[in-house]
C-alpha positions in Angstrom: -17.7 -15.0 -8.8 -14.4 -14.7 -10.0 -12.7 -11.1 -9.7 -9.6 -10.2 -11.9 -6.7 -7.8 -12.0 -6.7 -6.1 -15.6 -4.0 -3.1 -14.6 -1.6 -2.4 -12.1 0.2 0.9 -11.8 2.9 2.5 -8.5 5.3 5.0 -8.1 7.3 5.3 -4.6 10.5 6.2 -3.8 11.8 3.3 -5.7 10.1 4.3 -9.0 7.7 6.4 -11.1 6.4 3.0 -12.4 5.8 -0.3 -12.2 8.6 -1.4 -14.3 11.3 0.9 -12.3 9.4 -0.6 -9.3 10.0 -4.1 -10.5 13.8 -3.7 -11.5 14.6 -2.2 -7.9 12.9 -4.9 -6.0 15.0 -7.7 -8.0 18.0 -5.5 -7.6 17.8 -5.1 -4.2 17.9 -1.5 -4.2 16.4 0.7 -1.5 14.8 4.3 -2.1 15.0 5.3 1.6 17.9 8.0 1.7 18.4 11.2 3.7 15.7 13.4 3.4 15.8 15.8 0.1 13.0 16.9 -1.7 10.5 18.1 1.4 11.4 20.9 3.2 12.7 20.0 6.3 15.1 21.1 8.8 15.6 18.0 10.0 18.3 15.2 8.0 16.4 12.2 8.3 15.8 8.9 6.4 12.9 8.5 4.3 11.0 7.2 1.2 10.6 10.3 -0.9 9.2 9.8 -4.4 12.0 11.4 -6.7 10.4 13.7 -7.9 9.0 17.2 -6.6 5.7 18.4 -6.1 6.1 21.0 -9.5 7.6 18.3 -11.2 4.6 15.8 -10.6 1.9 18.7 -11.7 4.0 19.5 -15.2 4.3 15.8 -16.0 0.5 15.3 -14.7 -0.1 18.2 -17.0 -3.0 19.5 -13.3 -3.1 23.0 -12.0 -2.3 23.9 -8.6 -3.7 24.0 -5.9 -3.1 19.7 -5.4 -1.7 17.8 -2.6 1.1 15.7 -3.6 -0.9 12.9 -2.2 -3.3 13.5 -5.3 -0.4 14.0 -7.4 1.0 10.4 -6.3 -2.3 8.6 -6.5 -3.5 10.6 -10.0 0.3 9.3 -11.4 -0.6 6.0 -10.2 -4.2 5.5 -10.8 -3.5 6.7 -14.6 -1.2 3.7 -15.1 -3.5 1.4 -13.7 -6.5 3.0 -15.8 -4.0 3.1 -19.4 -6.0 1.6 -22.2 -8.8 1.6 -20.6 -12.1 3.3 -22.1 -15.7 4.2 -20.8 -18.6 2.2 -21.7 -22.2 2.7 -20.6 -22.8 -1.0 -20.3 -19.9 -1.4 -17.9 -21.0 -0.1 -14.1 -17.3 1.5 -13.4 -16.4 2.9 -10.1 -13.4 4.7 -8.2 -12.3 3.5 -4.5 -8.9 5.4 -3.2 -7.6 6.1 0.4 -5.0 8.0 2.3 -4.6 9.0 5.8 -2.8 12.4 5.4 -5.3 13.6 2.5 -3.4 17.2 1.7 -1.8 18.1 5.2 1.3 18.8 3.0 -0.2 21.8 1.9 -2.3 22.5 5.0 1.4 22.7 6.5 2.5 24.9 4.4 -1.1 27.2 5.0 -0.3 27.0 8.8 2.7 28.2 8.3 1.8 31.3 6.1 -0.7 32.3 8.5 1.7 32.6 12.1 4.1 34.6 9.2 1.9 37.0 7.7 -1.7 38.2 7.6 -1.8 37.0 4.3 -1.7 33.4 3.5 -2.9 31.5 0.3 -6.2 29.8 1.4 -6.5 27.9 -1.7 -4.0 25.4 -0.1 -6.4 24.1 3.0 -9.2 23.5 0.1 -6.7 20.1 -0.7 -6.8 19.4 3.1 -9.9 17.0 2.8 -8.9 13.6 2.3 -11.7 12.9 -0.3 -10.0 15.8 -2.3 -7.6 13.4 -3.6 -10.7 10.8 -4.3 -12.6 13.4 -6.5 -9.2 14.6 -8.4 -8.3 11.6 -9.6 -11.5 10.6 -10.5 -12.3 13.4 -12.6 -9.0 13.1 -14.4 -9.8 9.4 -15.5 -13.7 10.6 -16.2 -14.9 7.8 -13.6 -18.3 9.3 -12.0 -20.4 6.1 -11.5 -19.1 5.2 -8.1 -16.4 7.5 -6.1 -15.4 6.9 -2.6 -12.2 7.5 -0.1 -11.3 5.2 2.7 -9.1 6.2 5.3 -8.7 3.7 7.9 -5.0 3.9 9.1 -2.1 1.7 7.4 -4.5 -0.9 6.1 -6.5 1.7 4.0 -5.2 0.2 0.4 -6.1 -3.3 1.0 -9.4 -2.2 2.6 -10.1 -0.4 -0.8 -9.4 -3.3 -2.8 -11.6 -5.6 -0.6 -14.5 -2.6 -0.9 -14.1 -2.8 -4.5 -14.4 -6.5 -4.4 -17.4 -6.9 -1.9 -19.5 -3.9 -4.6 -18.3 -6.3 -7.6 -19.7 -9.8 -5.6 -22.7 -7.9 -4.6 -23.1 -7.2 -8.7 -23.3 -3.0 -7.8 -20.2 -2.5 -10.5 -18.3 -4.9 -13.3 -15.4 -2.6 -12.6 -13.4 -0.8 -9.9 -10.4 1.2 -9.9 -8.9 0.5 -6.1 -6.0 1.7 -4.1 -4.1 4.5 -2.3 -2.0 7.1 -1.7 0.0 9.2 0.8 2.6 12.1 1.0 5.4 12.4 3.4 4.7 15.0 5.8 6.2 16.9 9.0 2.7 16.1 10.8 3.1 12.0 10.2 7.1 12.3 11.3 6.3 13.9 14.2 3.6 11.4 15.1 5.2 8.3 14.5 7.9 10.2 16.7 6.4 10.8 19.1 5.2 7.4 19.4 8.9 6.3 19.8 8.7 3.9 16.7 10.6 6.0 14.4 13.8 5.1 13.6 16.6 7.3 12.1 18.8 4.2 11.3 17.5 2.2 8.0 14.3 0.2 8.6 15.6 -3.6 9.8 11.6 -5.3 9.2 12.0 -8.9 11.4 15.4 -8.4 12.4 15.7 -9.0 16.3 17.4 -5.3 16.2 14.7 -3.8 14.3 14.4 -0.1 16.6 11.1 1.2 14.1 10.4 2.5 10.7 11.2 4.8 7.9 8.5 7.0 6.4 8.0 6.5 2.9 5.3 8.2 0.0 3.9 6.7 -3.0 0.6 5.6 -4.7 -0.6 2.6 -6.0 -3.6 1.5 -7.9 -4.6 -1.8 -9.0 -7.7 -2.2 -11.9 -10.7 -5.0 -10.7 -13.0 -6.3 -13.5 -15.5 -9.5 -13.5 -16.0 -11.3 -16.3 -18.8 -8.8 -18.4 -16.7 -5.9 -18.2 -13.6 -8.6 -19.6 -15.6 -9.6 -22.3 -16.3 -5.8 -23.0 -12.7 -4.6 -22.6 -10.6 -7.7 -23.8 -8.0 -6.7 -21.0 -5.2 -9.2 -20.2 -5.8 -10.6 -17.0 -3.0 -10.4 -14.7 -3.8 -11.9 -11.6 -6.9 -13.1 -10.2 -8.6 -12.0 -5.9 -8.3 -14.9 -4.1 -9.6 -13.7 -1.0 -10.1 -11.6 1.5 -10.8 -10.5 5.3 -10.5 -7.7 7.5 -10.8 -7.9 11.6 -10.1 -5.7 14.3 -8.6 -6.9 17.3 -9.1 -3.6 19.3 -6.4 -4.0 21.0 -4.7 -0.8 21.6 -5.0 2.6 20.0 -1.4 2.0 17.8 -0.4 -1.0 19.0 -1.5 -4.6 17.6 -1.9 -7.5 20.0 1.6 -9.0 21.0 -0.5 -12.8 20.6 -1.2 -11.8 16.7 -4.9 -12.2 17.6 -6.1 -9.8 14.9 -3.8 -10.8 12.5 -4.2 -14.5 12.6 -7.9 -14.0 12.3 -7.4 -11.9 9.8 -5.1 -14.6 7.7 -7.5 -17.3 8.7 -10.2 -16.1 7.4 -8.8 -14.7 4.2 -7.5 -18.1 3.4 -11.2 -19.7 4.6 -12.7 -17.3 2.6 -10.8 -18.1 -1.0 -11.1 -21.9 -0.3 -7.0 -21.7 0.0 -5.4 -24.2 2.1 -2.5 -22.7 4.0 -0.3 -25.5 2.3 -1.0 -23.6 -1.3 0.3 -19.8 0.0 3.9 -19.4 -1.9 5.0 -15.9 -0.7 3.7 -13.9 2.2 4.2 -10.4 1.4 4.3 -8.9 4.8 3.2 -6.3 6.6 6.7 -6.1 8.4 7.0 -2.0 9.3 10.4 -2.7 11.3 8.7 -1.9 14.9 9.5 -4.1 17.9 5.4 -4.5 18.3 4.4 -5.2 15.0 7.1 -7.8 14.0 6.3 -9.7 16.6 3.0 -9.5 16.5 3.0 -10.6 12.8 5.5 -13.5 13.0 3.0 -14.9 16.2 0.3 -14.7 13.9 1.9 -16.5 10.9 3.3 -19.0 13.2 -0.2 -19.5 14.5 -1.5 -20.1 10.9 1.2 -21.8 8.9 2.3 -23.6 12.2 6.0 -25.0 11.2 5.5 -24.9 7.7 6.1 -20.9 7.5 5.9 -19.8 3.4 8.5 -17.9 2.2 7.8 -14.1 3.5 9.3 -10.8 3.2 8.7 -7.1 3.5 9.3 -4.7 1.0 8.9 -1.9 3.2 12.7 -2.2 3.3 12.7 -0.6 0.0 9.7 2.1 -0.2 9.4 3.3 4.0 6.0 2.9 5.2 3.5 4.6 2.7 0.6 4.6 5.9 -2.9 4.2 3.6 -0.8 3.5 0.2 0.7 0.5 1.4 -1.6 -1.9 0.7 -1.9 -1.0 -2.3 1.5 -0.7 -3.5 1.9 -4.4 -2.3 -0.8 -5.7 -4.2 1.4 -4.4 -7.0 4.4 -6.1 -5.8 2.1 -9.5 -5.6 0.9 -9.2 -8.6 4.6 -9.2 -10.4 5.6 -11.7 -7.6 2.6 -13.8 -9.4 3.7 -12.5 -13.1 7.4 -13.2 -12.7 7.6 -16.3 -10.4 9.8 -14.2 -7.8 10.0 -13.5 -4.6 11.2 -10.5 -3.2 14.0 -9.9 -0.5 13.6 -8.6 2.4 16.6 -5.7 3.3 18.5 -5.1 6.0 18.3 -8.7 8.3 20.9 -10.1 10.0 19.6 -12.2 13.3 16.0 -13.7 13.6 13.5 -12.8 16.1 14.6 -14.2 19.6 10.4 -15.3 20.3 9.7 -17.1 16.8 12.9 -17.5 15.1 11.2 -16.6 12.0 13.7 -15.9 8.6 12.4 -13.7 5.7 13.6 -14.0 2.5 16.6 -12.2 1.8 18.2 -13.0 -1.5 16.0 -12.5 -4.7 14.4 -16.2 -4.6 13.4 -17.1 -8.7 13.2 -21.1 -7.7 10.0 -20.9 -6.0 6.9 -21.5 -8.5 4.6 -18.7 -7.0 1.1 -19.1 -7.4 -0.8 -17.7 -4.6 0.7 -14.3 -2.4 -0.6 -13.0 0.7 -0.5 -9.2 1.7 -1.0 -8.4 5.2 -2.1 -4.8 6.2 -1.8 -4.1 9.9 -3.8 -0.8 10.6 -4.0 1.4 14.2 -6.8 0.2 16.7 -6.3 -2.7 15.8 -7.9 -2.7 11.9 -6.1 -5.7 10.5 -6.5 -6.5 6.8 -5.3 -9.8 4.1 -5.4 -9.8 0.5 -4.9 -13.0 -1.6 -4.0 -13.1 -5.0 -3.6 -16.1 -7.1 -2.4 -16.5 -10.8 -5.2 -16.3 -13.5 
């Protein structure tokens, strides 16, 4: 059965849409600066959406109280969903993760209540992570299907392959998929504390790479099969061309330093699409700048593409790590990768990985016909996750 992109829509610190999106990625321009609109007390280098949380609920035209991770996936999701109309005929459902659900304003509760006896409860009632599921939803007028997936940093792809098993399986003709996340002191401290994050500029496969930069976004991609298509008329941009998640269970945070997860999970992503490794023509990587997982992923590409290594790159470089809205947000990238024939650079690199050797892309490459993109999504314990896409 063939599954198809009909809409696409992002914002991260790079954009408010997928056309500002797409000019900074050509243009090589980052959105990680010093830390400005979160309240911190801390001056450190991350993603942050440009815009602030009042500014996202007037142009949103939602009341308060909403987590600005529902405000980044509702912004994104209602790009994705433009044009798009309900039809009784067409079995239409909603599939969106995150990992920090509305700890932004569950800080800001907790820090009401050691101040004063009175704190604003209404902002813990955004602290459930399927909060953000059910606002969106209800804004779009999507009720037939509605779930949230929160499984670590490969959250967004596992939404889009959810959305693609319930399509195969013929449950819905159409699925709105993807992710969002907020920054938040609660994930900065944890990735902290962990010792991978870095207060330098992310370096993703650079032998020097010390960790990552935070970053906050959503992204939302539209799935259809053919009877909602012939309903909607939607353009198609892009087509699924497979899909596989494995866990490798490893280590709590840490993936295998052999790539064992990831390599099945490429493997059997390409087995899965009928795509021989020959036909990949940009891997858009996982690459969060960490010591482990660079390693770990240019093993694992090295096991599958053996010495004939497509031309990869991460674009974390530009947005930080988005945590559940990642996979998402790439799928956007692949899809204008697919659209415009590009391939996108990869920031910050100097030397190459002492153990593989490995190069990214790091000029804006428009010479390389692009016709299938993979997107690796690397998720704690282990939860490893590859989405292809091919042209339509």
């Amino acid at each position: 059965m063939s599954i198809y992109i009909t809409g696409v829509g992002v914002i991260s610190a790079i954009g408010l849409n997928v056309e500002e999106n797409y000019q900074s990625l050509r243009n090589k321009k980052t959105g990680i600066e010093p830390i400005n609109y979160f309240p911190s007390t801390k001056n450190i280098l991350v993603g942050e959406v440009k815009l602030s949380s009042d500014d996202l609920i007037a142009q949103l035209n939602v009341t308060a109280p909403i987590s600005r991770t529902s405000l980044l996936g509702l912004a994104a999701a209602k790009e994705a969903w433009e044009g798009n109309q309900h039809d009784a005929s067409i079995r239409t459902g909603i599939i969106s993760s995150t990992s920090v659900g509305g700890m932004d304003n569950s800080e800001q509760y907790y820090k009401q209540r050691l101040e004063s006896d009175t704190p604003d409860i209404s902002l813990i009632t955004t602290h459930d992570s399927g909060t953000t599921t059910e606002r969106i939803a209800t804004a779009l007028g999507i009720s037939g299907y509605i779930n949230t997936l929160s499984t670590a940093c490969s959250s967004g792809a596992n939404a889009i392959m959810l959305g693609a098993r319930l399509i195969e399986q013929n449950r819905l003709d159409r699925v709105l998929v993807g992710g969002s996340d907020s920054f938040t002191n609660f994930t900065e401290e944890g990735f902290r504390s962990l010792m991978i994050y870095s207060d330098d500029w992310v370096k993703p496969f650079d032998e020097n790479r010390n960790g990552l930069n935070l970053g906050e976004g959503g992204g939302f991609i539209l799935l259809e099969n053919e009877k909602s298509l012939n309903i909607t008329n939607n353009k198609k941009l892009a087509a699924l061309g497979g899909w596989a998640n494995t866990a490798d269970a490893y280590h709590q945070t840490a993936s295998s330093p052999d790539g064992k997860g990831a390599t099945l999970a490429i493997s059997n992503a390409l087995k899965i699409g009928n795509i021989n490794p020959s036909e990949v023509s940009y891997v858009n990587a996982h690459g969060t700048g960490t010591p482990n997982n660079d390693l770990s992923e240019s093993v694992a590409l090295k096991n599958v593409f053996k010495e004939k290594v497509p031309p990869f790159s991460s674009t974390k470089s530009y947005t930080g790590h988005t945590l559940a809205a990642s996979g998402a947000i790439e799928a956007v990238y692949s899809v204008l990768a697919l659209q415009h024939n590009v391939i996108f650079p990869n920031l910050n690199y100097s030397t190459p990985i002492t153990d593989t050797e490995l190069v990214p892309e790091v000029n804006l490459n428009e010479s390389h016909e692009v016709n299938v993109v993979l997107s690796n999504s690397f998720g704690f314990g282990g939860n490893n996750s590859t989405v292809i896409f091919k042209k339509a």
